[in-house]
N, C-alpha and C positions, 0 to 999 in steps of 0.2 A: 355539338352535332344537332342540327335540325331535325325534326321528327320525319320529313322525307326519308334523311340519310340513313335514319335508321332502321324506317321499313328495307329500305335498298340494301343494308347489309344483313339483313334477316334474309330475305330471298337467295342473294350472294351466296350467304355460309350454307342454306336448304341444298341447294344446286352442290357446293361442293359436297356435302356429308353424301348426296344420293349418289354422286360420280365415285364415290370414296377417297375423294383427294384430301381430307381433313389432315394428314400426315406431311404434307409440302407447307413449305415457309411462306407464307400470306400476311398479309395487310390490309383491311376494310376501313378506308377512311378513319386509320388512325393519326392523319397529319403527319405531313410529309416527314417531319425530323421526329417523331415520334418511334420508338416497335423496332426501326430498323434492321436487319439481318442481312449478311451477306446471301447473296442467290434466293430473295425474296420477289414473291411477285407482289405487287402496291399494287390498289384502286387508292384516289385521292379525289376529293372537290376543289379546287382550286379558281375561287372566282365564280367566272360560269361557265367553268370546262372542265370535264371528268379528265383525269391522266393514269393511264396505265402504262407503266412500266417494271422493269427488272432492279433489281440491284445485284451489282458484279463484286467482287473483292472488294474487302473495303466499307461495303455498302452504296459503293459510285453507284448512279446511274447507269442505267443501260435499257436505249430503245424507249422512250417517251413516248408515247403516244394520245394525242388530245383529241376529246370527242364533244360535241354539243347534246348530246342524246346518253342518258346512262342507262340505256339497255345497251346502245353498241356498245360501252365502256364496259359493261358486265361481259357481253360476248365477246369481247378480246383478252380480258382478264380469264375466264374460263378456257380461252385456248390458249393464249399462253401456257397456263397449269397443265394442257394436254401436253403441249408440246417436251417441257421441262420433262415430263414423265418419259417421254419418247427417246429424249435425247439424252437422257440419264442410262434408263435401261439397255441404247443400243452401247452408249459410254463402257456399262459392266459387263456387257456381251460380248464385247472387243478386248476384254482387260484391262482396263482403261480406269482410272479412278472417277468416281461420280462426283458431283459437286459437293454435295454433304451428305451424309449419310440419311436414308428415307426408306423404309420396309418398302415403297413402291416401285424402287429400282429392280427387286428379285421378281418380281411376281410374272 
């Protein structure tokens, strides 16, 4: 990892500890087949394009998304994480099982 990527995922992980998403399943440019989790959100460098996406069951893919610019690549990675929170909590508020278990779904 290049000494950019690693300011970039120092700021990343600041950003989430303040949001308190530290508890959600994440990846900071640990290489794509690296860390893997089902219902993880991935930041990746690949080449010279940030990709943000999900992984679904399995750890497939899901929802790629390629950016030239990694502040937008951080800004979609941190809404992602919002969204996951959103869609989990309304998941438990319906009765509904969550994707994996996260003290963030009750709150």
């Amino acid at each position: 990892m290049n000494f950019n990527l690693m300011e970039y995922k120092k700021i990343l992980e600041e950003d989430i500890y303040l949001l308190g998403y530290q508890e959600l399943r994440y990846a900071i440019f640990e290489g794509e087949k690296n860390n893997r989790q089902e219902y993880q959100v991935r930041i990746e460098k690949n080449e010279d394009k940030f990709e943000v996406y999900m992984t679904a069951d399995r750890a497939s893919v899901m929802g790629k998304h390629e950016f030239n610019n990694v502040f937008d690549a951080m800004d979609k990675f941190l809404n992602i994480m919002q969204s996951r929170i959103l869609s989990n909590r309304r998941r438990v508020k319906d009765g509904n099982p969550p994707e994996y278990f996260c003290p963030l779904w009750e709150k």
